[in-house]
N, C-alpha and C positions, 0 to 999 in steps of 0.2 A: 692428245687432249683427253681429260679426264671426262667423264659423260657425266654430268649430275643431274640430279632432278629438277633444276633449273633451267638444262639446259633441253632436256626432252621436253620438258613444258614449253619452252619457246620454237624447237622444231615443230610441237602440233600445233602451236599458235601461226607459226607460218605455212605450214600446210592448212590449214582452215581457212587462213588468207589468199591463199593461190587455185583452193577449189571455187571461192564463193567470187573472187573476179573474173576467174574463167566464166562463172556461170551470169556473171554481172554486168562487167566490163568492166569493175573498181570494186575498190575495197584493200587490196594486200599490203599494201603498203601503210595505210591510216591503220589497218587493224593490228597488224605486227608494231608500228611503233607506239600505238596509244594504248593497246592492251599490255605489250611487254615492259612498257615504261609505268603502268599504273603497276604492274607486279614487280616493281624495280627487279627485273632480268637482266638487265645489263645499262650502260652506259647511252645514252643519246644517238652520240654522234657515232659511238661503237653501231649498234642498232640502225641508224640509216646508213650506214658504207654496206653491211651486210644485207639491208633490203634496196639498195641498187643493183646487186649484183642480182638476188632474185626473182627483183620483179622485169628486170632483163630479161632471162629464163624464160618467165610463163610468159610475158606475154609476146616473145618470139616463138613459143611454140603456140600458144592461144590465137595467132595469128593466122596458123595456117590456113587457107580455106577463103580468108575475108580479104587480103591484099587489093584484089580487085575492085571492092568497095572503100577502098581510102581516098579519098580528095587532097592531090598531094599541094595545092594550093594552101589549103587550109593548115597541113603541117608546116608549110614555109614557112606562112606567115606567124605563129604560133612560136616556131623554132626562134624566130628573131628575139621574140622578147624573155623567150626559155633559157638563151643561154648567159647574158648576162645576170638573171633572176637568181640564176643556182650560182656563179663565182660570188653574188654579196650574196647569198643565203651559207653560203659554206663558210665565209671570213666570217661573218656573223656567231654564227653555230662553235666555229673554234674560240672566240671572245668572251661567248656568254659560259661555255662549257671550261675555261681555265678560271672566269672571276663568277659567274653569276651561274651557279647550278641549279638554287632552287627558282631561280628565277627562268630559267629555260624550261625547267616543267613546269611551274603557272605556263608561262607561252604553248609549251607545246599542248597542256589541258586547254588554253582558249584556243588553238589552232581545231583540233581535236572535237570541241563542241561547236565552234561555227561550222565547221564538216557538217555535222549533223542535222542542224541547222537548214544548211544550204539544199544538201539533201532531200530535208522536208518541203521542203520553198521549191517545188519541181518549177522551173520555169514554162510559160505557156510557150508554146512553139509559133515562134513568127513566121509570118508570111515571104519574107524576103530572107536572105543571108545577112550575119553582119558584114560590118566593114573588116576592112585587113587591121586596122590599129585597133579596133575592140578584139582581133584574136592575137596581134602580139601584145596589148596589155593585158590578155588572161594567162597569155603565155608566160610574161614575166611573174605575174602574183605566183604562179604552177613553180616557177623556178625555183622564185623567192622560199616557197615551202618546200619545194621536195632539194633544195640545196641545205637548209636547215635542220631540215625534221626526215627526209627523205620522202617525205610523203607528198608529192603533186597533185593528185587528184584532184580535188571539190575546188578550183577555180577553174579549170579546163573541161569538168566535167558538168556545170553551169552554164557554161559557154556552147558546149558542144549538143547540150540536151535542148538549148532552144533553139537549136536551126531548124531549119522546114527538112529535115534527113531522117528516115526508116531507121528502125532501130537497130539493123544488120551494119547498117551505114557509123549509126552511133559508134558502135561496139566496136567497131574496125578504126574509128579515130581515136578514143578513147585509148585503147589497147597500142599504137602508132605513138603517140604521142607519149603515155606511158613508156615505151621503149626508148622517146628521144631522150626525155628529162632523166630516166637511171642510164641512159649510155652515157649522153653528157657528165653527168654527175659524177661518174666512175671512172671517167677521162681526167676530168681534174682531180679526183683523188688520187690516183695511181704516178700521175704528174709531180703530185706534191708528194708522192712517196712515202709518207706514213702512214701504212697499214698494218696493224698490229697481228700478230701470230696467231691470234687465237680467232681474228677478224676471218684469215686464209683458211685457219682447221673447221672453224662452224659453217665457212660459206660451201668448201668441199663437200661437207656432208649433207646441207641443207639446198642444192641445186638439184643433186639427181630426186632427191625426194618432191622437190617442185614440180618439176617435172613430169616426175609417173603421178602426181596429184592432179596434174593439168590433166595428161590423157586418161586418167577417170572420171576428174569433171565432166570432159566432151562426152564421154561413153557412158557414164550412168549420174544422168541429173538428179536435182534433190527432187525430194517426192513434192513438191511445195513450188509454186510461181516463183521466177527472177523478182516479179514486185513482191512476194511474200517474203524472201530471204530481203530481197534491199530491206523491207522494213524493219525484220528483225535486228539486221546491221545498222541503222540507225538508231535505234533503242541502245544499242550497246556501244554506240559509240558519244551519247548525251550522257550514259551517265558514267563511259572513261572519263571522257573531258571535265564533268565536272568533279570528279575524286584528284585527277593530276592538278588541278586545280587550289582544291583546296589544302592540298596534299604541302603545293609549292609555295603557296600563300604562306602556310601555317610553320611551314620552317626557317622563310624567307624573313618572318617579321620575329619569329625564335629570335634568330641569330641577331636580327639587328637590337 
């Protein structure tokens, strides 16, 4: 594989993504696909088969330490609606990427700024737990996006920021659940067997670097609060989503 300056651009775009979730509990996945896609770095659906495989990575290694803090309840029932979410987000994702491209980046720009959106919109933290069908309907919306876009986060991370749970607790479902929806998702990829060569030579190179990204996250945090970096990432990720946006718009109505 040739190395271009494209492609080193999107190796730090996904190390930047795998330090600021370690230090988060989210973000690697929204930020590798809405940042690399507003830099047209590569293809979509290219783009999420390669952030399954790395957000896999950190957050089994970002894991270690909190296991004991997971309520595996909560990923049950979360898993149920996860895994049919991602088989139509992925049949989806292959439909719009053979007839409708610019029409997947409008989507993925609106996917992209309601993240951000949601993000802002912290929920107040209930008193009680939800029910099991509000965590397998957040589960499924999680599939539906990170089967499409790869990116799961901001429905399960809405879900999970308003339980009455410590934020050690947060970060260990968050991180859990992010590992179900890229396992999953790379299950049925791998299933359906078309992974392109270049999908194999970038994710080689781009795991071990996640990796030794994770263990400097844990070892030397940013000089700045988890709530000061979230906000920065929301700032950047309003105004990806609105450039993919207008970006998909403006070509989409070109052509027609």
């Amino acid at each position: 594989m040739i190395i271009t300056t494209d492609i080193v651009l999107l190796l730090f775009i996904i190390m930047l993504g795998s330090y600021i979730q370690t230090i988060t509990g989210f973000g690697l996945a929204i930020i590798v696909i809405g940042v690399s896609g507003a830099l047209s770095l590569g293809s979509i659906a290219t783009l999420a088969i390669v952030v399954s495989f790395i957000t896999l990575t950190n957050c089994l290694f970002a894991l270690r330490g909190l296991m004991k803090f997971v309520k595996w309840d909560v990923i049950l029932f979360t898993s149920v609606g996860i895994i049919p979410g991602i088989i139509i987000g992925i049949i989806s994702l292959e439909h719009l990427s053979q007839n409708a491209s610019n029409a997947l980046k409008a989507l993925l720009g609106v996917n992209v700024l309601v993240s951000g959106i949601l993000f802002i919109l912290k929920p107040k933290s209930q008193d009680a737990v939800s029910s099991h069908v509000s965590f397998a309907f957040a589960g499924f919306l999680a599939g539906l996006a990170g089967g499409a876009f790869g990116m799961a986060g901001p429905p399960v991370a809405y879900q999970i920021y308003k339980q009455p749970y410590n934020i050690v607790m947060v970060k260990a479902l968050l991180l859990t659940l992010f590992c179900c929806t890229s396992g999953v998702r790379t299950l049925v990829v791998l299933w359906e067997g078309h992974i392109p060569q270049d999908v194999w030579n970038l994710s080689i190179i781009a795991i071990p670097l996640v990796m030794l990204t994770t263990i400097a996250a844990r070892r030397f945090p940013p000089p700045v609060s988890a709530q000061t970096l979230k906000k920065s990432v929301i700032v950047l990720l309003i105004v990806v989503g609105f450039k993919l946006i207008v970006e998909g718009l403006s070509l989409l109505f070109r052509i027609s």
